[in-house]
C-alpha positions in Angstrom: -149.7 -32.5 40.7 -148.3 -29.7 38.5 -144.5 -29.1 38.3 -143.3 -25.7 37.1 -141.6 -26.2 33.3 -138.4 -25.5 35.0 -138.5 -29.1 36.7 -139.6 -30.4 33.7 -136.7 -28.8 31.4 -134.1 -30.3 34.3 -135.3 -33.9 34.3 -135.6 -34.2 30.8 -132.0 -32.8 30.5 -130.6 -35.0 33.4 -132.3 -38.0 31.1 -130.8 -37.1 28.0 -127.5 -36.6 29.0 -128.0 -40.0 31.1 -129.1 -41.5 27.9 -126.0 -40.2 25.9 -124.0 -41.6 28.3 -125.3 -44.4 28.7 -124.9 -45.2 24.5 -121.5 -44.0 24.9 -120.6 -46.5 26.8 -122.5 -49.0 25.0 -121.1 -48.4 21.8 -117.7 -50.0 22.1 -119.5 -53.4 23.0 -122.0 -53.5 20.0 -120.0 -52.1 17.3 -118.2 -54.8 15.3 -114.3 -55.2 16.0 -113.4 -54.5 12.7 -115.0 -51.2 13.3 -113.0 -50.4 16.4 -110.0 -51.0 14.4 -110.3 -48.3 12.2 -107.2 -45.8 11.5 -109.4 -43.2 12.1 -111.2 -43.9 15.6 -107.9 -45.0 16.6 -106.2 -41.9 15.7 -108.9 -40.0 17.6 -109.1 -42.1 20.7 -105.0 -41.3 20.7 -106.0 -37.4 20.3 -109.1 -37.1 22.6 -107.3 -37.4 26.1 -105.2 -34.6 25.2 -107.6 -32.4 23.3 -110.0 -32.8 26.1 -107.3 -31.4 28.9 -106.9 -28.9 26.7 -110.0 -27.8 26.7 -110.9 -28.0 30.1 -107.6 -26.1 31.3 -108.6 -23.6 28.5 -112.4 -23.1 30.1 -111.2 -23.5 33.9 -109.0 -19.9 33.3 -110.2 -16.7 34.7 -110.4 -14.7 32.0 -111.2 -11.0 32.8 -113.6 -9.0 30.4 -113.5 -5.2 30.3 -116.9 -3.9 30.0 -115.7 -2.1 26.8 -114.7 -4.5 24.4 -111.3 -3.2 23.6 -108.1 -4.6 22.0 -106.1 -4.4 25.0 -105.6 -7.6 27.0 -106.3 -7.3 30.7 -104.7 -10.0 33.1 -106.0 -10.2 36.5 -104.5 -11.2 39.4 -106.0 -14.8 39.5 -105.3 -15.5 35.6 -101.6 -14.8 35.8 -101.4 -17.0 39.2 -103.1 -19.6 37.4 -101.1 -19.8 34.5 -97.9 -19.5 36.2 -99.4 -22.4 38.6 -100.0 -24.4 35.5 -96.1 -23.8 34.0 -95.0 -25.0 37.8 -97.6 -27.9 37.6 -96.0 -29.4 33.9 -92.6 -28.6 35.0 -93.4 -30.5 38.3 -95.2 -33.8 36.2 -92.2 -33.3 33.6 -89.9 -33.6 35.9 -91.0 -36.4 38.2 -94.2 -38.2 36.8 -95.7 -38.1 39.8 -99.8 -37.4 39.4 -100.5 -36.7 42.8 -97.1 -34.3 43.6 -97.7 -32.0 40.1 -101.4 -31.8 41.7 -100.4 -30.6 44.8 -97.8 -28.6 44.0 -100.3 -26.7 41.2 -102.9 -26.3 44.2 -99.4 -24.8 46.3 -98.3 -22.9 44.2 -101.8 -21.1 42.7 -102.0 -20.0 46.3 -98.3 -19.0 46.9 -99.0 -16.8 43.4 -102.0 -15.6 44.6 -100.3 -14.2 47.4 -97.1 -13.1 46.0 -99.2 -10.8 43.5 -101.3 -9.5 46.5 -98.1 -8.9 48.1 -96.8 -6.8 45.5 -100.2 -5.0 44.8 -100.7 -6.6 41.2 -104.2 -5.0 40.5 -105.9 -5.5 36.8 -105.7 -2.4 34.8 
């Protein structure tokens, strides 16, 4: 039977990201303790939780792209709901260090943005 290169490309990728994965987690348990006690893989397993929100909050925004590339920044609609949400959402964890609540109240209040700028006819430039 012959599969189109396309299948081929995606199980090799879903087996080498399975593989990384899979050595990731193995790591920890071969590597000698001594190692694991390093200053510096200690000062990055403190940094990575953070730096990795980070970047997926970062990513996750809706960032809007004139077709010229200009200077100007353009907000849309959806990228100044979603940063407001996201203010709302560390106020919210700030305030009561609740996981759950700051996640609900960031999906609430996205939408309530979302409509409150449709409301007022907030339109990109």
């Amino acid at each position: 039977m012959n599969t189109p290169p396309d299948n081929v490309y995606l199980v090799a990728a879903t087996f080498a990201m399975a593989l990384v994965t899979f050595l990731t987690r193995l790591t920890p348990i071969i590597l000698p303790k001594r190692l694991l006690d390093a200053p510096l893989l200690l000062a990055v397993n403190k940094a990575l939780p953070l730096s990795v929100m980070t970047l997926l909050i970062l990513t996750s925004l809706h960032w809007q792209h004139p077709e010229p590339i200009s200077m100007s920044l353009s907000l849309s609609p959806l990228l100044v709901a979603e940063i407001l949400a996201l203010l709302v959402v560390l106020l919210s964890y700030h305030w009561k260090k609740q996981l759950l609540l700051s996640m609900l109240v960031g999906i609430a209040s996205l939408n309530g943005f979302l409509w409150g700028l449709n409301l007022i006819g907030f339109q990109s430039p």
